[in-house]
C-alpha angles and dihedrals in degrees: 000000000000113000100252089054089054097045094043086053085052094246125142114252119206128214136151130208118268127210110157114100094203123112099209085065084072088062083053092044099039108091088028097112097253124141094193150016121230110220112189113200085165098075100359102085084227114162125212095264097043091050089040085062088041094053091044097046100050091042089060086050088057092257114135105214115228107196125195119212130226089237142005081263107145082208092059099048089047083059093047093053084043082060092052095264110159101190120030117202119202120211137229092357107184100159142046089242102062085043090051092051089050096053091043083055105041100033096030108046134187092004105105144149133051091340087053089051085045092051095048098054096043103246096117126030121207123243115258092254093053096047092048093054091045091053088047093050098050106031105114087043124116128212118195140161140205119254097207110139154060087238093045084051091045089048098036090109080056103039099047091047093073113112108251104021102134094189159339118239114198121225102212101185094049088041101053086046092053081049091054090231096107103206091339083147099160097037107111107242086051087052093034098063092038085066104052089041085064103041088047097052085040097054086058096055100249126136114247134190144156144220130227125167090224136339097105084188085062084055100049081035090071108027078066084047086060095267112144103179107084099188096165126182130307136273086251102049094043083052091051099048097050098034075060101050091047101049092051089056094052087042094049096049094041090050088232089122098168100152113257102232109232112246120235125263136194137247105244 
């Protein structure tokens, strides 16, 4: 079932962040359970034609891609739907404005210019043609942000008011930094305002998620919160932990116990 549909029935939808270019990881991924695949161009250094495959390949799997921008540029999510994105997030969103952008170039496409920013606005409404061949050729088309801020926290009643916007997806790691409670993830002020985040986003009938590197329990914590997004982890977090795990058990049995030194990770 295509994402919209599940999020408009109120189901949870599951993805993971991919950041393996390769095209043979899909036929790993593919039969894992996952509704969608998290590419990240904001941290992940993806070109156009590498996240292009990405987004084709995953597609064909039945994967919807879900692509993050580097920036709340409306340029930018036109090239990711280009791509065959089917959702866009938008990072680090602070203002109306930026939400506004998002939602004229994931749910208006390809209109675009002078008329999109009067449209916009309101100073100017489509004809009923054009708006019916809008809604049909980007129907199946998400629009999501970044909650990442203080400021983002302090504007949410604004920001999710905005009309097609589909969901908020919070950053816990940038988040808990602007807090200055850096992962911090379990200290009350930190869980107290995840929560609102979500049952505000949730009241207004908008679909809300967030993202944690590990810490499975974080993910079930919220969902019972309201939360409907499970973007859980990386490939390559998920391979270093259990390459880890495994190699410690080898080591351990064979009394050969050097210390496996953790890989990096990033903050996504």
């Amino acid at each position: 079932m295509a994402l919209n549909l599940k999020l408009s029935n109120n189901q949870n939808i599951y993805g993971t962040c991919i950041l393996s270019t390769s095209p043979i990881w899909s036929k790993v991924v593919k039969g894992m359970g996952l509704d969608f695949v998290f590419l990240d161009t904001e941290h992940v250094p993806l070109d156009r034609t590498e996240l292009t495959l990405l987004c084709q390949v995953y597609s064909a799997h039945g994967m919807s891609p879900v692509v993050r921008i580097p920036s709340p540029d409306p340029y930018s999510a036109c090239m990711a739907k280009d791509a065959g994105a089917v959702g866009v997030l938008a990072p680090y969103i602070e203002n109306i404005d930026q939400v506004q952008q998002m939602v004229g170039a994931t749910k208006y496409r390809p209109l675009k210019g002078e008329r999109l920013q009067n449209v916009l606005s309101g100073k100017e409404e489509l004809s009923a043609a054009l708006k019916s061949y809008l809604h049909n050729f980007n129907q199946d088309s998400l629009c999501f942000i970044n909650i990442e801020s203080t400021i983002a926290v302090q504007r949410l009643d604004e920001l999710i008011k905005v009309p097609g916007l589909d969901g908020i997806i919070i950053g816990p790691h940038d988040l808990s930094i602007n807090m200055g409670l850096p992962e911090q993830y379990d200290h009350p002020d930190f869980v107290g305002t995840v929560k609102n985040i979500i049952r505000k986003a949730r009241a207004k009938g908008l679909a809300a998620g967030i993202h944690f590197p590990a810490h499975p329990e974080y993910q079930i914590k919220y969902v019972k919160e309201g939360a409907n997004i499970v973007l859980h982890s990386s490939d390559m977090r998920l391979f270093s932990q259990k390459l880890s795990e495994d190699l410690s058990s080898i080591k351990q049995a064979l009394g050969d116990n050097h210390n496996l030194s953790a890989g990096g990770e990033l903050a996504i």
